[in-house]
C-alpha positions, 0 to 999 in steps of 0.5 A: 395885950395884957387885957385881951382875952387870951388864955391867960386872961381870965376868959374862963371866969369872965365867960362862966360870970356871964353864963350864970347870969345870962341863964338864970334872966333867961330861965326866970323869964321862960318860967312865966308860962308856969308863974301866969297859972297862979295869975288868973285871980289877979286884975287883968292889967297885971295879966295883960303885963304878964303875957306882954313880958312873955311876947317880949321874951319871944321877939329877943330869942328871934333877935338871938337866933337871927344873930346865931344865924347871921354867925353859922352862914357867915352873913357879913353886911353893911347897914344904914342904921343901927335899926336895919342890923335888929330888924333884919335880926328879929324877922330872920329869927321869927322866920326861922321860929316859924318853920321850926314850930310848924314841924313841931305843931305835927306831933301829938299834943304831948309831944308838942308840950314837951318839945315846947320846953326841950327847944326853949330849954335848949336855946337857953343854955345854947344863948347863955354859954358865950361861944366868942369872947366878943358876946361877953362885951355886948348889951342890949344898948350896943345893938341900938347904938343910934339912940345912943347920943340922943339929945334932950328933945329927941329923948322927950319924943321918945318918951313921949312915943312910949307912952302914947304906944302903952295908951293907944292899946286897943280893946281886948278880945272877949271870947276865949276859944282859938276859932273865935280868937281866928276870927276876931283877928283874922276877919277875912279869914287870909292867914294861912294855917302856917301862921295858926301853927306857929302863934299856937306851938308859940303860946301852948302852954296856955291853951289850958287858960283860955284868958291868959291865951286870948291876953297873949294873942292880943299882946302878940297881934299888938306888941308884937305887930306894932311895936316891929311895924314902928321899928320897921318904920324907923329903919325905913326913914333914915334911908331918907331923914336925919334921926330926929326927924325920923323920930318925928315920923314914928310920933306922928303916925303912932298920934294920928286918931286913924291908928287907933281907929284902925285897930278897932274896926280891923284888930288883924290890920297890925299884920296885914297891912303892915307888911308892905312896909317890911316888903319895901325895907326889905327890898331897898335894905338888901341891895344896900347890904352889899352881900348876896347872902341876905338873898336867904332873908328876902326870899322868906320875906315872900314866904312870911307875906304869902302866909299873911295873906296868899294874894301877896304872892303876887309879888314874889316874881316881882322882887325876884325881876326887881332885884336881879335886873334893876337893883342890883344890876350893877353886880356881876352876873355871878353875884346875881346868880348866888342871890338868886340861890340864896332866895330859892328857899323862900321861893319854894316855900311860897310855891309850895303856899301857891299850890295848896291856895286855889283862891289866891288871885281873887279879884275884888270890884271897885277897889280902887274907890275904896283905896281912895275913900280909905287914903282920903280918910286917913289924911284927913284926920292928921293934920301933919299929913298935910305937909305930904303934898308938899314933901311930894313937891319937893320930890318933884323938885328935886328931880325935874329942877334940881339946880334951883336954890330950895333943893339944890344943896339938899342931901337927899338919895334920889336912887333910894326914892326911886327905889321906894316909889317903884317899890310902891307903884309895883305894889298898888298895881299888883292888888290889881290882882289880888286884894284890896287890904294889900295897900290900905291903912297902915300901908297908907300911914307910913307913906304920908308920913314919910312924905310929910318929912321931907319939907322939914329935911328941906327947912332943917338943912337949910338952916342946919347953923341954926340951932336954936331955930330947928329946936323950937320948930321941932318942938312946934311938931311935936306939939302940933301931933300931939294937940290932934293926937285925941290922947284923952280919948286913948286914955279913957279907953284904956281905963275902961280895958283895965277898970281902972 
């Protein structure tokens, strides 16, 4: 009792010991939009660095107001993975970020900047004063306590992610004005002005610096869209695999020459084709989080996908029958009900997006050949794609003759892949109606990946006394993603961006 921190205990001094702290690493950070100004005459790796630094900055006060969000409406929920509490964290804050932005970005240009700074200014003072005793104990490690036991391959392959996420860094833009910076990322022109608004107000105090704006937009559209694609993924496989392949997962879809092809031909595709994932995470995450509360989170899911790309509106009817018929139809009626109210939030927020698209359902012609064309590509420049067949017979396996010997004793949620392939089938159906960039690329990525897994689930639990053996097998993956995994060609072009 001695040691708690009651009165008696110190907490005034351990508390202002952390404020001090905390607020002057929160105000060096914020102060990058004023250090990057003295920057423009330095090389533009350093640039680059810089805004990245800034884009990471923004992701962590999302983590901290998601968390602050999660504390006032008393959202207390169960999770799978360390992953799926900071994923849901970081969207729930940029969801939260998005709509604040957007009242901000009605002001005049003067008010804007200055509100700009009032809101991070206080936010910054807000985080920094411990307002329960339990934040002093909490790091950054606490909050990714999974990747705390890593053992020596796993934390290679980590590693090895890192390294291949910094090389595989796309082309920047070369034009400097906002329109063309639009069109550069947003080809098609599908993002709503909700988002404009927001990655504006977000990275304002730039726009007096026409390169360290289009740096930062393309460490937003990259950093920021990857690296939550690549975390998102994570949450997503330990529904299904054990850690070290999910790991296995993220390598082999971040090595796949088609990653990088992706990003040249569409810069954009890191959030439009990459939304299927949260939308499916999502929904399985919400019905494993045992509160009706997160009803708030799924419902601005819809929101944030309508303003990627209206023709997602499709699928808000759908996660509203999903989820209040099928995956949660073990709950009371009541439960279901103030789920349901939970969600309207983002109901009427996407209804609103609805009304002002006239052109949300645009039917696009032979759709389904490129789809097919695109997953046929994509297949084939990964030679680790191929095991997906036979992680898809597995699945047959497992539900048409689950007592013979290969998966009998295999641990495997036949409910959750219940809930992923009708989470998936609903979506390819749904681009019926809507547009072909719903389910191509990255969305076809994660899905083989995930596929190509569960053979290895299958060899790793069967011979799970075996150490040595899985050792030296998942080595043999890792080695087998990285010889295709064209790093060469990465590195030389990531020399050419940076003169190097």
């Amino acid at each position: 009792m001695e040691k708690t921190l009651g009165k008696n205990s110190g907490i005034i001094f351990l508390k202002s010991k952390f404020f001090l702290i905390r607020i002057v690493t929160y105000f060096s950070i914020l102060l990058i939009p004023i250090w990057a100004q003295k920057s423009l005459e330095l090389n533009t790796l350093f640039q680059v660095l810089l805004m990245s630094l800034y884009s990471i900055f923004m992701a962590s006060q999302w983590f901290l107001l998601g968390k602050e969000i999660d504390h006032r409406l008393k959202i207390y929920f169960r999770v799978n993975s360390s992953l799926d509490r900071v994923v849901y964290r970081i969207f729930l804050g940029m969801f939260a970020f998005i709509l604040i932005f957007n009242l901000l970005s009605l002001l005049p240009t003067k008010w804007v900047y200055n509100s700009f700074w009032a809101v991070w200014v206080s936010l910054g003072i807000f985080y920094s004063w411990p307002t329960r005793g339990k934040i002093i104990k909490e790091s950054v490690i606490t909050h990714f306590g999974e990747f705390r036991y890593l053992d020596s391959f796993e934390k290679t392959l980590v590693g090895l992610t890192i390294v291949l996420f910094v090389f595989s860094i796309p082309e920047l833009p070369t034009l400097t004005n906002e329109p063309a910076l639009k069109l550069f990322f947003d080809q098609n022109e599908n993002i709503s002005n909700i988002f404009w608004n927001f990655l504006k107000v977000s990275y304002f105090p730039f726009y007096k610096y026409p390169e360290l704006l289009r740096f930062g937009w393309a460490a937003y559209f990259y950093l920021i869209g990857v690296g939550f694609y690549l975390v998102n993924f994570y949450a997503l496989l330990r529904f299904f695999v054990s850690r070290r392949l999910s790991l296995l997962g993220i390598f082999a879809l971040l090595s796949s020459w088609s990653f990088s092809k992706i990003l040249v031909v569409n810069p954009g595709a890191t959030l439009s084709t990459t939304y299927s994932l949260l939308w499916i995470w999502s929904l399985i995450w919400v019905t494993k989080s045992s509160t009706y509360r997160t009803g708030l989170f799924l419902g601005l899911v819809s929101f944030y996908g309508a303003i990627l790309n209206a023709s997602w509106i499709v699928l808000m009817p759908i996660q509203v029958l999903l989820t209040v018929f099928y995956f949660l139809k073990d709950k009371t009626m009541w439960y279901r009900k103030q789920f349901l109210r939970y969600m309207l939030l983002g109901i009427v927020l996407t209804g609103l997006i609805l009304f002002s698209d006239k052109d949300v359902f645009s039917s696009n012609s032979f759709f389904y050949t490129e789809i097919v064309e695109n997953f046929f590509v994509i297949f084939k420049r990964k030679a680790f794609f191929s095991l997906a067949i036979f992680g898809f017979i597995v699945v047959v396996l497992k539900y048409v003759f689950p007592k013979i010997k290969v998966v009998k004793d295999l641990q495997f949620q036949t409910n959750r892949i219940d809930q992923l392939l009708l989470c998936y089938f609903l979506l390819f159906v749904s681009t019926v109606s809507a547009d072909t960039s719903l389910v191509k690329d990255f969305s076809i990525m994660w899905l083989l990946s995930l596929f190509s897994l569960f053979p290895l689930e299958v060899i790793f639990q069967n011979i799970s006394r075996l150490r040595s053996s899985r050792n030296m097998i998942y080595l043999i993956y890792i080695l087998i993603c990285l010889l295709d995994s064209h790093f060469e060609g990465r590195v030389k072009i990531f020399l050419r961006i940076f003169d190097i």
